[in-house]
C-alpha positions in Angstrom: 28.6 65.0 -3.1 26.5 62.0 -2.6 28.1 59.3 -0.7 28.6 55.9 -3.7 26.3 53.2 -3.4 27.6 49.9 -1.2 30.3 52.8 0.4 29.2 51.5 3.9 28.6 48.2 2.9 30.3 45.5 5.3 30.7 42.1 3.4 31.1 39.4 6.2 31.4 36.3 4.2 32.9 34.7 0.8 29.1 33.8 -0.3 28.4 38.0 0.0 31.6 38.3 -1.6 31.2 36.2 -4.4 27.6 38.5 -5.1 29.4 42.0 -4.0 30.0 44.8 -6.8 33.6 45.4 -7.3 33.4 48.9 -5.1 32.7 47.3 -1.5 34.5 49.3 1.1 34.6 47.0 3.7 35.3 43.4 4.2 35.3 41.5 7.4 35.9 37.5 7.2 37.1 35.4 9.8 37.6 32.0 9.9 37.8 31.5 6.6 40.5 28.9 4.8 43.1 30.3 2.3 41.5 27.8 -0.5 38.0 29.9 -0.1 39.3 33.6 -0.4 40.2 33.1 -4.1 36.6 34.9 -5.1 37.9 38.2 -3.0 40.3 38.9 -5.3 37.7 40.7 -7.5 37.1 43.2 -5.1 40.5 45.8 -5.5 38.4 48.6 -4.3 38.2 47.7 -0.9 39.5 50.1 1.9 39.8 48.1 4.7 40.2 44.2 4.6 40.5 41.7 7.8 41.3 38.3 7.4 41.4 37.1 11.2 42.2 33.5 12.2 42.2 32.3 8.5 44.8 29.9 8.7 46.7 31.9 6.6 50.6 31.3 5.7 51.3 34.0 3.8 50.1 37.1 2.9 47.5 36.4 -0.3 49.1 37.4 -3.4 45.7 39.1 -4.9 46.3 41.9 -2.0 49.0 43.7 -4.7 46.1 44.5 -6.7 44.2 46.5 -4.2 45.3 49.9 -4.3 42.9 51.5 -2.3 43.3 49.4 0.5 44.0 51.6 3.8 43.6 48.9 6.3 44.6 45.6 6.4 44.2 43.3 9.6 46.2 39.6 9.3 46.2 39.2 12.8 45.6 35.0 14.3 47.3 33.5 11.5 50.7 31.5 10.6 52.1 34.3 8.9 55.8 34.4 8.6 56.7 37.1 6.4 55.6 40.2 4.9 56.6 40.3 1.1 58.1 43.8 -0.4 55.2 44.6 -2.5 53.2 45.0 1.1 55.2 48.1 1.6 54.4 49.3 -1.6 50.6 49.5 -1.2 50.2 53.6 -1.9 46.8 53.8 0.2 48.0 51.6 3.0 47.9 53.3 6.5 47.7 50.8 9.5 48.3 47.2 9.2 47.8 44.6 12.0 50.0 41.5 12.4 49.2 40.5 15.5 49.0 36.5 16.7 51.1 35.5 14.0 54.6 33.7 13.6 57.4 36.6 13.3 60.3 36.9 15.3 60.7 39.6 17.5 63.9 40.8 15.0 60.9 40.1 12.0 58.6 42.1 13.9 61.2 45.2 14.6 61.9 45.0 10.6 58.3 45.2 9.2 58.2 48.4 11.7 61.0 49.9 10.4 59.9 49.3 7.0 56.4 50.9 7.0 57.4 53.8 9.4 59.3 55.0 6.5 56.2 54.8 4.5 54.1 56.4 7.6 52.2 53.2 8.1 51.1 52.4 11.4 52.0 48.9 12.1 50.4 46.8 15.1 51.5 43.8 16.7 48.7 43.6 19.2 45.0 42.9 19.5 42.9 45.1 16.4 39.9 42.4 17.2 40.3 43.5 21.0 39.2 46.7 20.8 
């Protein structure tokens, strides 16, 4: 089977984003305000998504629309909470949380939560390894 075009493809930035097809695997943005990652949205067929020390509040709503998503990576943000359609995410398998602003009952919850969906939650460093 021959491996799709743009499978490997690492988008690093909004600007790539914006220019991306819809079926980038991988996207890596740091940095980057909540008011700019509106243009992401568009790409649901993304596998693994970080969006490190964004300045993020929440979790951004588009995220319910990407299905395929495996791995997700919040960490260095002002996150609070983790809304119920989160666990819902069918191809979810890790998610990092790290550097955010739960409290430590939070942080028990969301684990409890996604081991019963056999999600690997972290809490520590994903961008330290």
């Amino acid at each position: 089977e021959q491996p799709r075009q743009n499978e490997s493809q690492v988008i690093m930035s909004v600007k790539e984003a914006m220019r991306a097809p819809l079926e980038v695997r991988n996207m890596f943005l740091i940095g980057v305000p909540p008011k700019d990652l509106k243009p992401i949205g568009k790409c649901v067929l993304t596998n693994t998504l970080v969006l490190y020390d964004c300045k993020l509040e929440k979790v951004p709503s588009f995220l319910k629309y990407y299905q395929q998503l495996e791995v997700l990576v919040l960490e260095k943000n002002a996150i609070q909470e983790v809304p119920d359609w989160v666990y819902e995410l069918p191809a979810l398998k890790e998610i990092h949380l790290g550097d955010n602003a739960f409290t430590e009952s939070q942080k028990s919850a969301i684990e409890a939560a996604f081991k019963q969906k056999s999600v690997m939650v972290n809490f520590g460093g994903f961008m330290d390894n």
